[in-house]
PATOR-136055 format. One record per atom (N, C-alpha, C): residue in three letters; atom name; x, y, z. Coordinates in Angstrom, 3 decimals. Atoms other than C-alpha are relative to their C-alpha. Last residue first. Layout:
BEGIN
PT:ALA:CA:X:Y:Z
...
// end
This chain:
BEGIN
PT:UNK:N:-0.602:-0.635:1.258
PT:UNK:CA:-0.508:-28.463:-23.538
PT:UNK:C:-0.553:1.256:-0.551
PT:UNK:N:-0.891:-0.828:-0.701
PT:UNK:CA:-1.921:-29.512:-20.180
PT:UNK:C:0.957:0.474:-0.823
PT:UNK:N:-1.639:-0.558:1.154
PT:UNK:CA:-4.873:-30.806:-21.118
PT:UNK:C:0.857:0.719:0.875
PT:UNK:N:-1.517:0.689:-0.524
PT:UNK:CA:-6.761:-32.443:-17.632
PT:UNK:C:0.800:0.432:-1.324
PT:UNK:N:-1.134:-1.298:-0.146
PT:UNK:CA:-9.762:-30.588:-18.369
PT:UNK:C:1.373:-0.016:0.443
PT:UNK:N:-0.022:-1.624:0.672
PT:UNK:CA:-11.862:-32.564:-20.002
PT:UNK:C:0.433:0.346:0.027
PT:UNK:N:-1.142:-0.724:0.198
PT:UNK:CA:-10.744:-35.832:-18.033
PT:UNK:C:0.151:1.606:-1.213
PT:UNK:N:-1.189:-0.202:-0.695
PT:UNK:CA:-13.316:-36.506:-16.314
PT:UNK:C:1.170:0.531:-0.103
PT:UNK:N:-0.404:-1.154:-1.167
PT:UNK:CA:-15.936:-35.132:-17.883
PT:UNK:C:1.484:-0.453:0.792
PT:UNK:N:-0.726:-0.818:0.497
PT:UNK:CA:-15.870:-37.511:-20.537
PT:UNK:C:0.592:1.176:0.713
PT:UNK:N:0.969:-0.937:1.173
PT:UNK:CA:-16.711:-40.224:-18.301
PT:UNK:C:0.660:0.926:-0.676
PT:UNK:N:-0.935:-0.468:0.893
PT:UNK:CA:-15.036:-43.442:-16.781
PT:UNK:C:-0.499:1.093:-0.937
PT:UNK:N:-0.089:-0.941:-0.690
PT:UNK:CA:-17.564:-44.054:-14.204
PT:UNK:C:1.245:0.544:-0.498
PT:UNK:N:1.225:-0.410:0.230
PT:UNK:CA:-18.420:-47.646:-15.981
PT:UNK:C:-0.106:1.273:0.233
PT:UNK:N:-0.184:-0.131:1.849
PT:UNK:CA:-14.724:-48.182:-16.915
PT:UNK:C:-1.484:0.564:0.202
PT:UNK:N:-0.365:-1.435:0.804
PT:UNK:CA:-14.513:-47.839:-13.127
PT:UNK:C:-0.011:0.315:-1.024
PT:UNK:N:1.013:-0.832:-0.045
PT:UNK:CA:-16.170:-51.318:-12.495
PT:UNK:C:0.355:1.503:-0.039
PT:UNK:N:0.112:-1.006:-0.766
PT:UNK:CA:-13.207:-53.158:-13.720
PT:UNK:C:-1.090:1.018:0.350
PT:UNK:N:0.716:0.616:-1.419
PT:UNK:CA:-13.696:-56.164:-15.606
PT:UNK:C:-0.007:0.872:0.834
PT:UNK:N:1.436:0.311:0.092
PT:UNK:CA:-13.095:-54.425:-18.954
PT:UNK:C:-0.475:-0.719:1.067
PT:UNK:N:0.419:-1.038:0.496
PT:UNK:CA:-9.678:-53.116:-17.795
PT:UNK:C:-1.513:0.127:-0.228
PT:UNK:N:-0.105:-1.113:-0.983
PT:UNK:CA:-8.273:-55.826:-16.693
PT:UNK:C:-1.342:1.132:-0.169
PT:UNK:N:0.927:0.940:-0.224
PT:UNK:CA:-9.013:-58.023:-19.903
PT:UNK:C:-0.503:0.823:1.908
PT:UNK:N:2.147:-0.493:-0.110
PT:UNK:CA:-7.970:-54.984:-21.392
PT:UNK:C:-0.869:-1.007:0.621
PT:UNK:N:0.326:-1.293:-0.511
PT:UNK:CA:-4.434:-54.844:-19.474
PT:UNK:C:-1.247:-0.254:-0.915
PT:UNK:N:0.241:0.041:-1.546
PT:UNK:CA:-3.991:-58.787:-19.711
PT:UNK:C:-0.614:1.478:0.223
PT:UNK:N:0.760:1.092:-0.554
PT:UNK:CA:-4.402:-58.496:-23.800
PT:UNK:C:-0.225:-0.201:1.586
PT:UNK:N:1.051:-1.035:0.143
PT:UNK:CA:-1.848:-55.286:-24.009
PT:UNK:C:-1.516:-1.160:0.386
PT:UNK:N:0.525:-1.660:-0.999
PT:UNK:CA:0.509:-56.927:-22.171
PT:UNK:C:-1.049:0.313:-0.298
PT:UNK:N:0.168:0.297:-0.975
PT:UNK:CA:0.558:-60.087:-24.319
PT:UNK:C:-0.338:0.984:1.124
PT:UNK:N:0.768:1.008:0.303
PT:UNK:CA:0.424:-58.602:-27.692
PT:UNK:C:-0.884:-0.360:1.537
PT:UNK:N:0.842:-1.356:-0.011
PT:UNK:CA:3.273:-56.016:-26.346
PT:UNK:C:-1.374:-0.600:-0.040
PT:UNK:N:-0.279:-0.283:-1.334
PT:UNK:CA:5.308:-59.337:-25.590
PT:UNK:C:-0.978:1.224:-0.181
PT:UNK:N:0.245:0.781:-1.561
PT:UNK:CA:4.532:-61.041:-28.382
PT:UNK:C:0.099:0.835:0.780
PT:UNK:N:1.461:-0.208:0.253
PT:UNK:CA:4.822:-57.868:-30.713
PT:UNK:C:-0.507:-1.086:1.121
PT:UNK:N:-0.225:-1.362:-0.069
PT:UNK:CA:8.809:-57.429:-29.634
PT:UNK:C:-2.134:-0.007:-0.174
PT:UNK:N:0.368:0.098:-1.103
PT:UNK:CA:9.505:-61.713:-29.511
PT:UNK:C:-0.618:1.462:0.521
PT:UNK:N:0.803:1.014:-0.601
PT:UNK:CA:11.584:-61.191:-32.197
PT:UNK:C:-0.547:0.603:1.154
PT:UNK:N:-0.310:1.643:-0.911
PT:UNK:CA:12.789:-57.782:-32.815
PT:UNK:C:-0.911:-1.140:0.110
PT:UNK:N:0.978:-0.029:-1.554
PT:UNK:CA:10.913:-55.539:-35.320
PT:UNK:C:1.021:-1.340:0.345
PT:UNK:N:0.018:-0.644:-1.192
PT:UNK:CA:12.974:-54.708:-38.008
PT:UNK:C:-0.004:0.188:0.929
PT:UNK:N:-1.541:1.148:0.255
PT:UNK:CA:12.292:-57.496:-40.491
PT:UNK:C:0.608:0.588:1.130
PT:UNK:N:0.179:1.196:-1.013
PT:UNK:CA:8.789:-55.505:-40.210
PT:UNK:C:1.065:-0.686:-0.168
PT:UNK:N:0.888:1.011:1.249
PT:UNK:CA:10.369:-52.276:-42.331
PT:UNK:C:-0.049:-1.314:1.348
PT:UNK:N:1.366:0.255:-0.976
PT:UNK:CA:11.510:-49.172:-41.039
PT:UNK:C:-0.748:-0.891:-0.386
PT:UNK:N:-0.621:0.777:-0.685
PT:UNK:CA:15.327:-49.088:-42.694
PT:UNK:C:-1.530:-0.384:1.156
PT:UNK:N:0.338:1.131:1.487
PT:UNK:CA:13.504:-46.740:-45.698
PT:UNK:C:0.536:-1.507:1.068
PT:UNK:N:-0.906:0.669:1.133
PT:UNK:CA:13.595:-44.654:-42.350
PT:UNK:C:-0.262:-0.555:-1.136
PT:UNK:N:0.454:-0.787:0.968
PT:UNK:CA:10.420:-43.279:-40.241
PT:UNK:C:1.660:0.649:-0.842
PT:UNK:N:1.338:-0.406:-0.145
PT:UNK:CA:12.008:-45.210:-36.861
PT:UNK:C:-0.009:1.782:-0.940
PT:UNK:N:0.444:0.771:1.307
PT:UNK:CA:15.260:-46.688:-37.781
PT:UNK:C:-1.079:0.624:-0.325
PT:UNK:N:-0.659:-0.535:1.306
PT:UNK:CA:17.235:-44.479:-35.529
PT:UNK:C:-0.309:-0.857:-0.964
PT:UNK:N:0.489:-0.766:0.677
PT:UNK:CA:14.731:-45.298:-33.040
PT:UNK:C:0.607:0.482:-0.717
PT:UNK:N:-0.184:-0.130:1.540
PT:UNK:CA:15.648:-48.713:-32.602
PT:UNK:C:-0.665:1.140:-0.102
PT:UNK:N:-1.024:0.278:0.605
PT:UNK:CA:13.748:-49.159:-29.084
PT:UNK:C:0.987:-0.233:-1.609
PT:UNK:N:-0.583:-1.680:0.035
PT:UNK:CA:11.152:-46.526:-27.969
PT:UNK:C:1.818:-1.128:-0.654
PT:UNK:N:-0.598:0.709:0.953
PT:UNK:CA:7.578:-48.604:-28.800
PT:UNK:C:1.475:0.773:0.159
PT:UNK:N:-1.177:-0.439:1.296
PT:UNK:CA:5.305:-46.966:-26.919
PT:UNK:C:1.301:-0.762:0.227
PT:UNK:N:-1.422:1.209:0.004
PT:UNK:CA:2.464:-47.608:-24.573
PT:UNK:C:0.608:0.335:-1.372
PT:UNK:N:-0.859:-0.372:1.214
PT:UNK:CA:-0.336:-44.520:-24.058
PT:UNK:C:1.001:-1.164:-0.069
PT:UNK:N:-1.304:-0.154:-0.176
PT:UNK:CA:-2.959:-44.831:-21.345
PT:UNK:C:0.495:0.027:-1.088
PT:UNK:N:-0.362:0.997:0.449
PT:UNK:CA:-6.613:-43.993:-20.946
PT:UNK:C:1.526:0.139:-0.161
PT:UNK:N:-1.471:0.521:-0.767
PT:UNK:CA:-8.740:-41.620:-19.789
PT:UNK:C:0.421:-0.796:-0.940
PT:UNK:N:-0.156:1.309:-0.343
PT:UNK:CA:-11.134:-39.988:-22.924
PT:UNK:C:0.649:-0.157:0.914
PT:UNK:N:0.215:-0.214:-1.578
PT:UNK:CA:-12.713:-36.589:-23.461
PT:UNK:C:-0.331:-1.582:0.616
PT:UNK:N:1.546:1.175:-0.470
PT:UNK:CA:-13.174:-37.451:-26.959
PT:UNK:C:0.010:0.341:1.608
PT:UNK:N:1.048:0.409:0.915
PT:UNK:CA:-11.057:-34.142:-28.091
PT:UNK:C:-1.233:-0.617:0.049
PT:UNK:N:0.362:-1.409:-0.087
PT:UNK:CA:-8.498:-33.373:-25.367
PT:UNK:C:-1.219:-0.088:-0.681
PT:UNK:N:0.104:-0.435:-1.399
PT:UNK:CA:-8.026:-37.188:-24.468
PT:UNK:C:-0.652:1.412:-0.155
PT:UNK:N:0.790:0.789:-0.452
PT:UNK:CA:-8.525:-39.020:-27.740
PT:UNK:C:-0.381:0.846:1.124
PT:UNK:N:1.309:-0.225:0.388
PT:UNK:CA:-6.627:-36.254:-29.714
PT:UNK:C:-1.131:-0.564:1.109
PT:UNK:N:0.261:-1.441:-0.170
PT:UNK:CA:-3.925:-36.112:-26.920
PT:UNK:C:-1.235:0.238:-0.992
PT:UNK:N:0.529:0.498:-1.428
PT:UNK:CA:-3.768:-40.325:-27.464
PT:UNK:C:-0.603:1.630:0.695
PT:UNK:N:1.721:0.182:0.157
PT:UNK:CA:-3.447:-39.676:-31.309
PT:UNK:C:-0.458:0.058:1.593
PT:UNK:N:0.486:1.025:0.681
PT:UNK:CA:0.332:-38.410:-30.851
PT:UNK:C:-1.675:-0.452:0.156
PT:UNK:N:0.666:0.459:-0.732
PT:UNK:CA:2.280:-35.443:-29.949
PT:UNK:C:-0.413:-1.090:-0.598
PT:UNK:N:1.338:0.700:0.762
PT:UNK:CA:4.937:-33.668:-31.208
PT:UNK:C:-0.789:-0.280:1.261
PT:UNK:N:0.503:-0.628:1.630
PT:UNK:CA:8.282:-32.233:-30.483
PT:UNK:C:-1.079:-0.677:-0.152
PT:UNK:N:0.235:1.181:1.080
PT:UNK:CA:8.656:-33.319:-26.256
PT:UNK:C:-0.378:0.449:-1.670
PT:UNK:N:-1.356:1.135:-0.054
PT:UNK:CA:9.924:-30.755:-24.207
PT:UNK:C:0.247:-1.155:-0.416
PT:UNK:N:-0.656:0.145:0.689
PT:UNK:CA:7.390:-28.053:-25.307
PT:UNK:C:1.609:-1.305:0.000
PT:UNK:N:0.372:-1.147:1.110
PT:UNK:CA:4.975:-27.699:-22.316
PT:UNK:C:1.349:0.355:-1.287
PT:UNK:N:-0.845:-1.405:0.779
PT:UNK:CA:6.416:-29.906:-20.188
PT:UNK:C:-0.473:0.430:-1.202
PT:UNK:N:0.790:-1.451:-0.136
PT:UNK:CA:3.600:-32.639:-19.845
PT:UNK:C:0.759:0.971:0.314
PT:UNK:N:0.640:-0.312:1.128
PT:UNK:CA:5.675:-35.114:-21.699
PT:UNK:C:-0.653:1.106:0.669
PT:UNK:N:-0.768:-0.502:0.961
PT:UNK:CA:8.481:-35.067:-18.762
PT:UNK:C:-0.934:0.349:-1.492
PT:UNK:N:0.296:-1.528:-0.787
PT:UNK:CA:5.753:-35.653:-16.122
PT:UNK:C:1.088:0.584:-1.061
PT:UNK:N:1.358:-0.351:0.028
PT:UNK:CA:4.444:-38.895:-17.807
PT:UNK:C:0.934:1.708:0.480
PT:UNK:N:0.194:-0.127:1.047
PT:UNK:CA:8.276:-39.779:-18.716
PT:UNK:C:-1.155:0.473:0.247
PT:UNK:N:-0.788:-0.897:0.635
PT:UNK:CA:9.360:-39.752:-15.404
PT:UNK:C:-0.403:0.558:-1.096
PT:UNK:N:0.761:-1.446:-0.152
PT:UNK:CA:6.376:-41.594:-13.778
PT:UNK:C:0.549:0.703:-0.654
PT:UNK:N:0.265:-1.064:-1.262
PT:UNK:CA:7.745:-44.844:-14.963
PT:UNK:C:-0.461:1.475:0.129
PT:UNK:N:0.251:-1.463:-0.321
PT:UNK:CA:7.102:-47.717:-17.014
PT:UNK:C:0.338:0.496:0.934
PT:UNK:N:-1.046:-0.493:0.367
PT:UNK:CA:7.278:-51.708:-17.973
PT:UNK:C:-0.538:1.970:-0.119
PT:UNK:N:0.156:-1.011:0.332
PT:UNK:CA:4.785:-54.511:-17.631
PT:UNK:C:1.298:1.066:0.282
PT:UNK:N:-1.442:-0.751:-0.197
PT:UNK:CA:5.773:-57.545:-18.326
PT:UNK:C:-0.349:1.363:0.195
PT:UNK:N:-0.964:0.853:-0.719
PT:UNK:CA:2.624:-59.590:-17.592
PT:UNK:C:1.506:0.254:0.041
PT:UNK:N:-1.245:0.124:0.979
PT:UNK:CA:0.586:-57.011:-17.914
PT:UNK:C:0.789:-1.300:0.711
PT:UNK:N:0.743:0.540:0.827
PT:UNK:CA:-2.499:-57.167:-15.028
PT:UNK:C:1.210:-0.487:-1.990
PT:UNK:N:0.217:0.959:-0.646
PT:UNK:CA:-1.244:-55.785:-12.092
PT:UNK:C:-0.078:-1.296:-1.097
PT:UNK:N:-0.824:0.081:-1.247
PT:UNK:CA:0.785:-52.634:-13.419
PT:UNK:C:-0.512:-2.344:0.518
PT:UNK:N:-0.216:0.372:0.978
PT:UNK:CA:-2.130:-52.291:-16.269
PT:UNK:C:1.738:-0.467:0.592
PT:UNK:N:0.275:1.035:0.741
PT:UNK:CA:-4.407:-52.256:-13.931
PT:UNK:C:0.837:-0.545:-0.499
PT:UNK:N:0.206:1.158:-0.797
PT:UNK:CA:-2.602:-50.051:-11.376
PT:UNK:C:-0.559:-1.272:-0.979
PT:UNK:N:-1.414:0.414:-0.197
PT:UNK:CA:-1.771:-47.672:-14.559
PT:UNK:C:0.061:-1.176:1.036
PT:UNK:N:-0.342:0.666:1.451
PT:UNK:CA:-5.684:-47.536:-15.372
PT:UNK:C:1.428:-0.611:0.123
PT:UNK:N:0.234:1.023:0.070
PT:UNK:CA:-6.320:-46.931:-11.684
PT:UNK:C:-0.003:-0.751:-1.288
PT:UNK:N:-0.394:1.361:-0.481
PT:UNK:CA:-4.468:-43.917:-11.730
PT:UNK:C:0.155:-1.462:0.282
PT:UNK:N:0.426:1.210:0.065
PT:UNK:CA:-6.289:-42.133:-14.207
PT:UNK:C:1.113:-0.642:0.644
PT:UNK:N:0.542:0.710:-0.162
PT:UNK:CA:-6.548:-38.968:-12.714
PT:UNK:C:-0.291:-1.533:-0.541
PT:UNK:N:0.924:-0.430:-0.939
PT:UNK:CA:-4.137:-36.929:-14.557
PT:UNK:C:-0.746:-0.713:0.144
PT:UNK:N:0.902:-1.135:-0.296
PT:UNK:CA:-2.487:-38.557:-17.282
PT:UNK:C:-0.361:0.274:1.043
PT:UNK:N:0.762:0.373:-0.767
PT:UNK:CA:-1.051:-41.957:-18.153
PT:UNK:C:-1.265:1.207:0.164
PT:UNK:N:0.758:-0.608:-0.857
PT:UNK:CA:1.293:-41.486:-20.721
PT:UNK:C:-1.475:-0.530:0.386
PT:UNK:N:-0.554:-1.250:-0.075
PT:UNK:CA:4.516:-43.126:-22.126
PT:UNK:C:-0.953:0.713:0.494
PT:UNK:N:0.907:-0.858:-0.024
PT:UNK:CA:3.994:-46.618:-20.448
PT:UNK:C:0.459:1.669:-0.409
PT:UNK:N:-0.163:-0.944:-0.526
PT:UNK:CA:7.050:-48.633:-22.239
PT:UNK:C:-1.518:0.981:0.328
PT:UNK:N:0.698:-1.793:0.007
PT:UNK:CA:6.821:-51.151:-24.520
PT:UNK:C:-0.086:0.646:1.159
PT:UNK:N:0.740:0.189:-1.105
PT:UNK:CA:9.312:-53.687:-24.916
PT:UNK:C:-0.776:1.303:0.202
PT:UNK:N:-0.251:-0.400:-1.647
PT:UNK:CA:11.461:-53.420:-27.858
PT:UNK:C:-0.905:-0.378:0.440
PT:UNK:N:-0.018:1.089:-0.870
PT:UNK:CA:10.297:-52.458:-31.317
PT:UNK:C:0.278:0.042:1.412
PT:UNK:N:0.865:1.305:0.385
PT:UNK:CA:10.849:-50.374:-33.683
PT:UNK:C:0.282:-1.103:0.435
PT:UNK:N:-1.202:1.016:0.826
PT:UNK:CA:11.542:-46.904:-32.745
PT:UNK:C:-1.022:-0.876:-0.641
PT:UNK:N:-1.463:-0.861:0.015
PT:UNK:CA:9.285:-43.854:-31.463
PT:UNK:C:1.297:-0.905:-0.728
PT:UNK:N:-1.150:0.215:0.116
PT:UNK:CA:5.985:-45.905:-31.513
PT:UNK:C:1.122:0.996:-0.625
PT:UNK:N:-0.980:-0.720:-0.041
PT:UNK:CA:2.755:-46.058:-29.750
PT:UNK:C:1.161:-0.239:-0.946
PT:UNK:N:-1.548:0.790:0.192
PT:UNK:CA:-0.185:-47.770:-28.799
PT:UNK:C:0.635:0.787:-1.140
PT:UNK:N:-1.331:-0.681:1.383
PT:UNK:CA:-2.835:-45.835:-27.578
PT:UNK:C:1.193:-0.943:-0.175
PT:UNK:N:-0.881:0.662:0.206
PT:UNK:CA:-5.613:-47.849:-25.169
PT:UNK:C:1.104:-0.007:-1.367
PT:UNK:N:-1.216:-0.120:0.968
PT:UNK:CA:-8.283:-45.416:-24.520
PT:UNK:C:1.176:-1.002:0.267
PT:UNK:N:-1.408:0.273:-0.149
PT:UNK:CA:-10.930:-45.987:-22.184
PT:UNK:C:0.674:0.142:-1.220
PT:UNK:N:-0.108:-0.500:-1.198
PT:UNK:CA:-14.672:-44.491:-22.256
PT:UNK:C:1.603:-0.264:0.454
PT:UNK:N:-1.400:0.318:-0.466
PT:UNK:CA:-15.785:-44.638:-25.705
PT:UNK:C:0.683:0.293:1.524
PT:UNK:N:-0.297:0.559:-0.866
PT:UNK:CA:-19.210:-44.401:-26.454
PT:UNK:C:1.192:-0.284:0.641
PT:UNK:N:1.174:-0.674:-0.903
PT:UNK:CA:-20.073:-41.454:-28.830
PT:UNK:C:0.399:-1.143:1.677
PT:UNK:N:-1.056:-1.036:-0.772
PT:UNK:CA:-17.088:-42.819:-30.608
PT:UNK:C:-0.488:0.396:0.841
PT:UNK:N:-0.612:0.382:-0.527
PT:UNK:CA:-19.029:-45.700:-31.561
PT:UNK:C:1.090:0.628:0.796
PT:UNK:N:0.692:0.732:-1.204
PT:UNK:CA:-21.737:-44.186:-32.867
PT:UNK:C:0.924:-0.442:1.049
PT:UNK:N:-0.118:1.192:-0.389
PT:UNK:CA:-19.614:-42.055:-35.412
PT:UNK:C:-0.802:-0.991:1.788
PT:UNK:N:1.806:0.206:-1.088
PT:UNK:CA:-21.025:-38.706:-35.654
PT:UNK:C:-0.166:-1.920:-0.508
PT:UNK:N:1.042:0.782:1.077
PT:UNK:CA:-17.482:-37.201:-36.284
PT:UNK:C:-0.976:-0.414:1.140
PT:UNK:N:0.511:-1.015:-0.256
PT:UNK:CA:-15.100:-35.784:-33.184
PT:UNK:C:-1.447:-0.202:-1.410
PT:UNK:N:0.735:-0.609:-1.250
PT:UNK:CA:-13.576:-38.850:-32.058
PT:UNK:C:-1.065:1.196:-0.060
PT:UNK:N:1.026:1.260:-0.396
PT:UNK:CA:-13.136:-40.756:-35.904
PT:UNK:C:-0.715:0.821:1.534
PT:UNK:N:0.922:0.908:0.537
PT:UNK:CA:-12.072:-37.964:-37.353
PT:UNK:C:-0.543:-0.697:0.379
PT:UNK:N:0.726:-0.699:-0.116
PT:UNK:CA:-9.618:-36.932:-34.853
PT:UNK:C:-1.134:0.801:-0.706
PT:UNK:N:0.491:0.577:-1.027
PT:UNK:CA:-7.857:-40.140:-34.803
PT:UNK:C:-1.243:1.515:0.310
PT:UNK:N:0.909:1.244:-0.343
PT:UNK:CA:-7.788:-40.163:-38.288
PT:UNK:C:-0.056:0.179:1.031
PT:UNK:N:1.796:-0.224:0.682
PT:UNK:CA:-6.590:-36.218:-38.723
PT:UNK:C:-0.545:-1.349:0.390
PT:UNK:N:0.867:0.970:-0.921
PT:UNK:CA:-3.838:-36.353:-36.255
PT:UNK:C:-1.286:-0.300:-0.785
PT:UNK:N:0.483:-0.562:-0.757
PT:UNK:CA:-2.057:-33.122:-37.459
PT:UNK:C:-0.987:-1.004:0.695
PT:UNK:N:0.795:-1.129:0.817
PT:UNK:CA:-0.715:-34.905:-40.419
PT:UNK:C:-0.645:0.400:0.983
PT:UNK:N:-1.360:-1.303:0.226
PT:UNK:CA:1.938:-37.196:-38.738
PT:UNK:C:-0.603:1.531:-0.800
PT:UNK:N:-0.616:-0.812:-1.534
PT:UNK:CA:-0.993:-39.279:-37.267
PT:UNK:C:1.105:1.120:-0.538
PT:UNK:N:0.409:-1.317:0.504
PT:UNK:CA:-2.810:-39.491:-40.959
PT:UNK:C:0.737:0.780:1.414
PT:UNK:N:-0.915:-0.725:0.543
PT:UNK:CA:-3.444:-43.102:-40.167
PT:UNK:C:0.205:1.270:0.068
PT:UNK:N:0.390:-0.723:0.675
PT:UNK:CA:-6.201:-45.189:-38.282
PT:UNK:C:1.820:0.398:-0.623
PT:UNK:N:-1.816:-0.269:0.465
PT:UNK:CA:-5.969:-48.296:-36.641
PT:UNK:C:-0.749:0.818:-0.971
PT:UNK:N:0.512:-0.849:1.554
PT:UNK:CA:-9.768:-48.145:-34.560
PT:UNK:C:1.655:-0.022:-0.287
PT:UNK:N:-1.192:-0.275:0.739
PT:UNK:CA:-10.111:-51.232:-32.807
PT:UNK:C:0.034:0.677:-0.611
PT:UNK:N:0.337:-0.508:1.635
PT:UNK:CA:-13.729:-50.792:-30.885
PT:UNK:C:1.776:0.015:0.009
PT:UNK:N:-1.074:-0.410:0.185
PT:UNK:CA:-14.297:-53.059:-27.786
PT:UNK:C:0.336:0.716:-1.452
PT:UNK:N:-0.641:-0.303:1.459
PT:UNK:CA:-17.618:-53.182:-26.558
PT:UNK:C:1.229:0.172:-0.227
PT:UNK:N:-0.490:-1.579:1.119
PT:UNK:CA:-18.495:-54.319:-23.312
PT:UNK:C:0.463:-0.220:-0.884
PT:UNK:N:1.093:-1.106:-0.522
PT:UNK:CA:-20.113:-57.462:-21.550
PT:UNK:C:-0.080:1.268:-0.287
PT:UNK:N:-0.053:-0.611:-0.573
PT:UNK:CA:-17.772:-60.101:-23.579
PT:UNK:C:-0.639:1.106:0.072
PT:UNK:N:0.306:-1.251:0.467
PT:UNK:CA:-18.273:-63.034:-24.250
PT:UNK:C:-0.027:0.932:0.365
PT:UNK:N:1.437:-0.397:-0.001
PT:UNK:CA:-16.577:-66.117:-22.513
PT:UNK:C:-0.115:1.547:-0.306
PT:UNK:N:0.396:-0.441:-1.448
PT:UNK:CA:-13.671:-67.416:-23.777
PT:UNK:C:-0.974:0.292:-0.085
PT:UNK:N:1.469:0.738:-0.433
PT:UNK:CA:-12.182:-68.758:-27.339
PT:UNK:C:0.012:1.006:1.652
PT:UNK:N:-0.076:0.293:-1.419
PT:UNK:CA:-9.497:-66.812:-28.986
PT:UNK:C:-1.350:-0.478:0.510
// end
């Protein structure tokens, strides 16, 4: 992609090990990785099926203006509150996913998008990229691209600290 450079860091971390108590993502946040030391937004991506349109599954406490971003700034965007207040029931969801490392752990904001269509394929021998609807990574691709371009122009990323959300677990 061509444009002009950009004034913050962006770190891609694809890790593994999520169905094992989270170990990569909580490896990389709690290690004496440089780059973790800096992290101030989270951008989890998700998946329960395979494919579809993604879906905000959590937002969290105080980060409102992440969901307005990502509200203004997606070009499909796609969510509702339901699901944020249905995961923080204290058992009403089986699991969790890297975004609760990021948050309880790095003492990150940031949002969660997931993947919720075809989940009777999801962690099948039937889970294979042939899978994925057309048009299913476009469109997430695209979202997720407007929400960091968002995101990194926003002068709250600067006042995005660990403190903030420290104490926002609710598990």
């Amino acid at each position: 992609l061509a444009g002009p450079r950009l004034e913050r860091g962006v770190v891609f971390n694809l890790n593994g090990a999520e169905e094992t108590n989270w170990m990569g993502a909580h490896g990389f946040v709690s290690g004496d990785h440089e780059w973790a030391k800096g992290l101030r937004v989270v951008l989890n991506l998700e998946a329960v099926g395979s494919g579809g349109r993604d879906h905000i599954l959590q937002v969290g406490p105080l980060n409102h203006w992440i969901a307005q971003a990502y509200a203004a700034a997606a070009p499909r965007p796609h969510g509702t509150s339901i699901v944020q207040e249905v995961f923080e029931i204290p058992g009403a969801i089986p699991g969790q996913t890297d975004f609760q490392v990021y948050r309880d752990y790095g003492g990150c904001v940031g949002i969660e998008l997931v993947w919720l269509s075809r989940g009777e394929l999801y962690h099948t021998v039937n889970d294979v990229e042939a899978a994925i609807p057309p048009g299913a990574l476009q469109h997430t691709g695209e979202n997720v691209l407007g929400l960091l371009g968002a995101l990194l122009a926003d002068p709250r990323l600067d006042t995005a600290t660990k403190e903030v959300c420290s104490h926002t677990s609710l598990y």
